[in-house]
N, C-alpha and C positions, 0 to 999 in steps of 0.2 A: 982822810978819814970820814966816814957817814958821821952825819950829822942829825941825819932824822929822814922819813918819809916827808914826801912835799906832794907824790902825787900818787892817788891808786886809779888804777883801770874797773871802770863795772859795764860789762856788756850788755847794750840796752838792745832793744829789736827796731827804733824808729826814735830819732834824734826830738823831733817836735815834740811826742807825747810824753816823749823821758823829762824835755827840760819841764814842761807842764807837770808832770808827778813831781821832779824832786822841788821845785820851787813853791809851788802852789799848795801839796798836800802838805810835803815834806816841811816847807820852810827856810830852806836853804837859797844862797844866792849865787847867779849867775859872775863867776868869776870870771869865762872867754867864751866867745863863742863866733869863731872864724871861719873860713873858707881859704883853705891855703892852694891858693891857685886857681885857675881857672879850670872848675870839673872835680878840684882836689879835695882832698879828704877833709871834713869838720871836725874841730878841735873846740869841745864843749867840755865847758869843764864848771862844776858848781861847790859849792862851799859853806861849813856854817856863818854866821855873822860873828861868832865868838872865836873864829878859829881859822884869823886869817893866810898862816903858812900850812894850810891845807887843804889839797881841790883833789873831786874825784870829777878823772873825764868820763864823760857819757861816751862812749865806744858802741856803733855799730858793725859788728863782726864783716869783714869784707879789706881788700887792698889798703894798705900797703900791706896792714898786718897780718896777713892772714890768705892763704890762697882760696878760692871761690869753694872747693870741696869743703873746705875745714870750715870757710865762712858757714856753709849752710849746717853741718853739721853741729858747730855752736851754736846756731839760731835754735833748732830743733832743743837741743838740752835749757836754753834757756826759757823758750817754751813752754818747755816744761816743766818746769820749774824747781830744777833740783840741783842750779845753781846758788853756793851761800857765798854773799860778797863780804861779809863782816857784821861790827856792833855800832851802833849809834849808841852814845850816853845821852841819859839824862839827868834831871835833879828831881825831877820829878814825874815820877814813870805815869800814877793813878792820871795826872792833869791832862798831860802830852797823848795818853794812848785815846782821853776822850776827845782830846779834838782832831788828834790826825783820824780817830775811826769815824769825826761828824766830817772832816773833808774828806770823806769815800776813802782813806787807806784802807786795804785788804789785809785782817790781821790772821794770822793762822792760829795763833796764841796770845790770848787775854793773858795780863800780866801776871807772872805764877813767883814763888818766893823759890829761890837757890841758894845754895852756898852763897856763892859769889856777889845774890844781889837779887832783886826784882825784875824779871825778862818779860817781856814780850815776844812775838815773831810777827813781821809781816812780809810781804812782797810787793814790789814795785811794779809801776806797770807793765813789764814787760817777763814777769815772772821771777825773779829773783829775788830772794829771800834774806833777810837780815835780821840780825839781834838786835831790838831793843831793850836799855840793861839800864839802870839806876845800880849804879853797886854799892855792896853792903856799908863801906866806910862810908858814902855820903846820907843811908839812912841810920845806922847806926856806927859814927864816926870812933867810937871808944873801942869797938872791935879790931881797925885798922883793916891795910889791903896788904893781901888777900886773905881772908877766911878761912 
């Protein structure tokens, strides 16, 4: 029986500057980061510090996964950035979105009120886009989830 997610995939376009964005801006840390085999594919994978049974690997589009047409063909959409990989939470959306926008994160949307909670958007360095989300039970807990 599943148990839970332990790992998701986000397509970055260049392994070095992805770990530098998700560690540096982001905040997150370095849970792998190998070379399996000689020439072989990298296996980077990063994580919050508060949420040790979960990593996302850094994935650049190419072999094994992927044959070189479709490789380039995702490169291009992530490019462009109209890939959405998910939500990062927070507790505190006002704090977080000031300091990941003073370490240069690219936000597309300043924190706006939903249903569900206080969102942001931004993109990583290689163009893909994510929610960040403070939800409504952690600013008003008496409400409950979901809304």
């Amino acid at each position: 029986m599943i148990k839970g997610l332990s790992i998701a995939n986000v397509w970055v376009l260049d392994h070095d500057r992805a770990k530098a964005f998700y560690t540096e801006k982001l905040g997150l840390e370095v849970r792998s980061d190998v070379v399996m085999g000689e020439g072989g594919m990298r296996w980077l994978t990063v994580g919050a510090k508060d949420q040790p049974d979960v990593e996302i690997t850094l994935m650049v589009p190419g072999p094994p996964a992927l044959d070189p047409e479709s490789a380039e063909a995702l490169k291009t959409l992530i490019a462009k950035g109209v890939l959405g990989a998910g939500v990062f939470g927070t507790d505190d959306i006002h704090a977080d979105y000031a300091a990941m926008k003073a370490r240069g994160v690219e936000f597309l949307q300043e924190p706006v009120e939903r249903p569900y909670g206080t969102e942001a958007i931004f993109r990583d360095d290689s163009g893909t886009w994510f929610s960040f989300t403070q939800r409504r039970d952690q600013i008003e807990p008496e409400l409950g989830w979901p809304c």
